[in-house]
N, C-alpha and C positions, 0 to 999 in steps of 0.2 A: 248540575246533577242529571242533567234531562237525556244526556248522550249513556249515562251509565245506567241509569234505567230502561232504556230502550235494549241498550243490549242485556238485562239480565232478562227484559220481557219476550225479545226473539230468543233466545236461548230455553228458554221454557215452552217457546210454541214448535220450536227446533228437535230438541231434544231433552223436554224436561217430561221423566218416564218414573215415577215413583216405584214401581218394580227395581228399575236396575239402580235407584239410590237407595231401595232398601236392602237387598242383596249385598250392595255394596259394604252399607254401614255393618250388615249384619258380618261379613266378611271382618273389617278393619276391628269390629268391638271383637272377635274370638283372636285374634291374632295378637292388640294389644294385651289381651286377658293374658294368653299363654305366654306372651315374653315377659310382661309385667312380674308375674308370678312363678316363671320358672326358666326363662331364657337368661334373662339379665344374670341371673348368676352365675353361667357357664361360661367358660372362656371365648376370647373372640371367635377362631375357629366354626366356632357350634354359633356363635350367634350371628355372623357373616352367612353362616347355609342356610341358617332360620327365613333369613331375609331374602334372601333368592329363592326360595318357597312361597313369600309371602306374596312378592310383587309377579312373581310365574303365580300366583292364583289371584291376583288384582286382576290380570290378564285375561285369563283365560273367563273368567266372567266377566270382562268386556265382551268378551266374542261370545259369549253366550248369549248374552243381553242384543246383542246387533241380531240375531237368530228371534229372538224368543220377543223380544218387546217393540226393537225397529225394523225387524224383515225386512233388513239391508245386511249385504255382504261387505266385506271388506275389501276395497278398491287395491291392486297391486296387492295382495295380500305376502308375496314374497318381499317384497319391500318393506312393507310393514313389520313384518319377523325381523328383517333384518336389520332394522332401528330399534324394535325394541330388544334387538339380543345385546346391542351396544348400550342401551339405556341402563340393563341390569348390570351388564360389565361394568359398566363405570361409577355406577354406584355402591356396587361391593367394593372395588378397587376404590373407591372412595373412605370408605366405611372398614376394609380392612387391610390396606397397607398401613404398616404404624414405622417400618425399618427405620424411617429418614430419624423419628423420635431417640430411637437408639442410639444412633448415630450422633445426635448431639447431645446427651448424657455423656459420651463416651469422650467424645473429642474436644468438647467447647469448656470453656472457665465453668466453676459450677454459678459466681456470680451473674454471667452472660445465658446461661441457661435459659431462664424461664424465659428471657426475650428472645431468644435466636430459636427457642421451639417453639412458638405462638408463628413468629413469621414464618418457618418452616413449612408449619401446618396449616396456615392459612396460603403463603404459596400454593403448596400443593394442591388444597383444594382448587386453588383456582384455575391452576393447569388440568386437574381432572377432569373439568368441564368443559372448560375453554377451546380446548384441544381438539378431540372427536369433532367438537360441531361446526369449529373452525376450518376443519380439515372437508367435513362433509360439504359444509357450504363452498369452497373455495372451489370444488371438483365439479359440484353438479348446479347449484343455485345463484355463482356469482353474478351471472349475467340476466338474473331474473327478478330477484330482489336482492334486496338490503340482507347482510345479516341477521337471521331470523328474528323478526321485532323491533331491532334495530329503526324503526321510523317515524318519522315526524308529521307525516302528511295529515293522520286521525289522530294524531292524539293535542288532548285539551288537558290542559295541567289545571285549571281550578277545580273543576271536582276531586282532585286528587288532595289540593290542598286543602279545601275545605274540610275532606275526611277524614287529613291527617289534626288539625283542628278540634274536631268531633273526641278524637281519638286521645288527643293530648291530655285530659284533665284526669280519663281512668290509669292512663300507664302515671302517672302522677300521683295518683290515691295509692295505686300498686306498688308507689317505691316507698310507699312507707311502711310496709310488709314486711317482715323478717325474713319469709319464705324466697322475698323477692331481694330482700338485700344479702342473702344467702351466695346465690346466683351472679347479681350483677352489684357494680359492672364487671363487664367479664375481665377486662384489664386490669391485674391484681396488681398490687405493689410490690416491687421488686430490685435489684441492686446495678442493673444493665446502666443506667442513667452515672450512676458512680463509677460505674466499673469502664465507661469509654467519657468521662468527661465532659458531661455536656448536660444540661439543662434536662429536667425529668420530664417537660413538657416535650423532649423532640422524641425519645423513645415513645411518650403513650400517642405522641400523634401520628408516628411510623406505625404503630399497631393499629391506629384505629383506621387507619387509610386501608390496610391490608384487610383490618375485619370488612370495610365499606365494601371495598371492592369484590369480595366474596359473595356477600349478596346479589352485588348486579350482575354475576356469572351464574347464581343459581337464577334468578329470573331467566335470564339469555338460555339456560338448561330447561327447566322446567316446563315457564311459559310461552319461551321461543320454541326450541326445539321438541319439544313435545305436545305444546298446542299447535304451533302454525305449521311445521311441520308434519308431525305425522298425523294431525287433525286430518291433513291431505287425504290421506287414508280410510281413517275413521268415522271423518264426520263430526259434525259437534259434540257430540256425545265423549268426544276426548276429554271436554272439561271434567267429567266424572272418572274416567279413567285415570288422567294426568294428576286429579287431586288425590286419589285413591294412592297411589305410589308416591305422592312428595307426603301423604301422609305416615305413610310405613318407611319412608326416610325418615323422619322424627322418631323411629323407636329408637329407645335410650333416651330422649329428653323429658323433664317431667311430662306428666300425662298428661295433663291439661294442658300443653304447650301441643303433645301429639294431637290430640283431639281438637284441637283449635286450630292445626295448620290444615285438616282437611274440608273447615268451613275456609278459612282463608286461600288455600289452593282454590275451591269453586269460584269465589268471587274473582279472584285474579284472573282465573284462564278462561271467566267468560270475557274479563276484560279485555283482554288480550287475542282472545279467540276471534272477536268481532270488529277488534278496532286495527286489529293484526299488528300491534305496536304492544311491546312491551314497558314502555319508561313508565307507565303509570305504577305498574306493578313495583319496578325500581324505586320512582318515588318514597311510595308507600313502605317497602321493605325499607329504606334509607332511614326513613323520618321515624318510623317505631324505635327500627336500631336504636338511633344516634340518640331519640329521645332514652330510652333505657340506659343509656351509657351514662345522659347528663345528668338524670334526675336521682339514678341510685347516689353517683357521686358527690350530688348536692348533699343529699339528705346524709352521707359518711363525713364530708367536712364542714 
């Protein structure tokens, strides 16, 4: 645990600024307020622009904060615009293309349905990610490093597991929740399995490979391409910026899952920020999942 505290302790002597995390929170808590209470119920349309307001003012009080608390400018600062105008693309594009969903109401068995829209949609997420930063890395960064995060050199996988460890007994109390069995697992039952002939175990393990891997693309999003990269820019201080936006990514999910990815974004993108490796991040995002999948399941059969 001695390499994860050291980096949450340079990270505090770096850029830990109680101004721009109280701004920040004060920012995230009126934004949740307003969609909780009156966004959520408007159509997608309204609630995709909601969002591209939120994170264009996650923003721009980063750069306030770099002015006012760290009396540091923004390195390349055209560069930096220019990542984060893809950042926003991709996450509205993410958040509100729904066509592909259409498309298989329309055209697939309605038996096949719910499985060929989970892959669909989990596809796509992962092309929405994948894509941009695949494409950025492959033009400007192939010959410099790894795929952003992408490495092995820093990183130490016991503390991760020991975390996950730590972690494993409350998602365990929580699956005995109503609230929680509500929710998960998120792989409902359904007639795919019957409907192509084959074992119900090979369809939910096609979806859960598809859920898996969605994760380890938002890590490779998140804490790759927006800690190590544009940190480049920014400076440490990204880790509050980077968690400010994957927190306003979680509007629409209960709110205590919102409010708890913007503790969870911190820890990760200092992790990430300093070890410049994201799999710890992946770990950890894996071993929640996977744990959440098992234990609702257990406790339904």
């Amino acid at each position: 645990m001695k390499f994860l505290l050291s980096y949450l302790k340079q990270f505090w002597r770096e850029a830990g600024n109680l101004g721009y995390l109280f701004i920040t929170c004060a920012w995230l808590a009126l934004m949740m307020g307003v969609y909780y209470t009156i966004i959520k119920s408007y159509p997608l349309p309204y609630q995709v622009l909601f969002q591209a307001f939120t994170y264009l003012g996650a923003v721009l009080l980063g750069m306030l904060a770099q002015k006012l608390f760290y009396k540091q400018s923004i390195k390349e600062s055209s560069r930096f615009w220019v990542l984060i105008a893809i950042t926003i693309c991709v996450l509205l594009i993410r958040k509100g293309f729904t066509y592909h969903r259409v498309w298989i109401k329309t055209q697939v068995s309605f038996s096949l349905q719910y499985w060929a829209e989970q892959l669909t949609i989990y596809g796509f997420r992962i092309l929405t990610f994948v894509l941009p930063v695949y494409l950025i890395w492959r033009l400007y960064d192939q010959q410099k490093e790894p795929l952003y995060g992408f490495s092995v050199k820093t990183f130490h996988p016991k503390p991760y597991i020991i975390l996950l460890l730590l972690i494993a007994p409350f998602i365990f109390w929580a699956s005995t929740t109503a609230g929680f069995l509500a929710q998960y697992p998120i792989y409902k039952a359904n007639f795919a399995a019957a409907y192509l002939k084959v074992p119900s175990w090979v369809t939910a393990a096609v979806f859960e490979l598809f859920y898996g891997i969605d994760f380890v693309f938002v890590e490779l999003f998140f804490r790759g391409f927006l800690i190590i990269l544009v940190g480049r820019y920014f400076g440490p201080q990204v880790v509050i910026l980077a968690a400010s936006i994957y927190c306003l990514f979680h509007l629409g999910k209960p709110i205590g899952e919102t409010i708890s990815s913007f503790f969870g974004g911190l820890l990760l993108g200092v992790f990430s920020y300093y070890s410049r490796s994201i799999y710890g991040g992946i770990m950890l995002h894996l071993g929640v999942a996977y744990m959440m999948e098992l234990f609702a399941f257990l406790q339904k059969t």
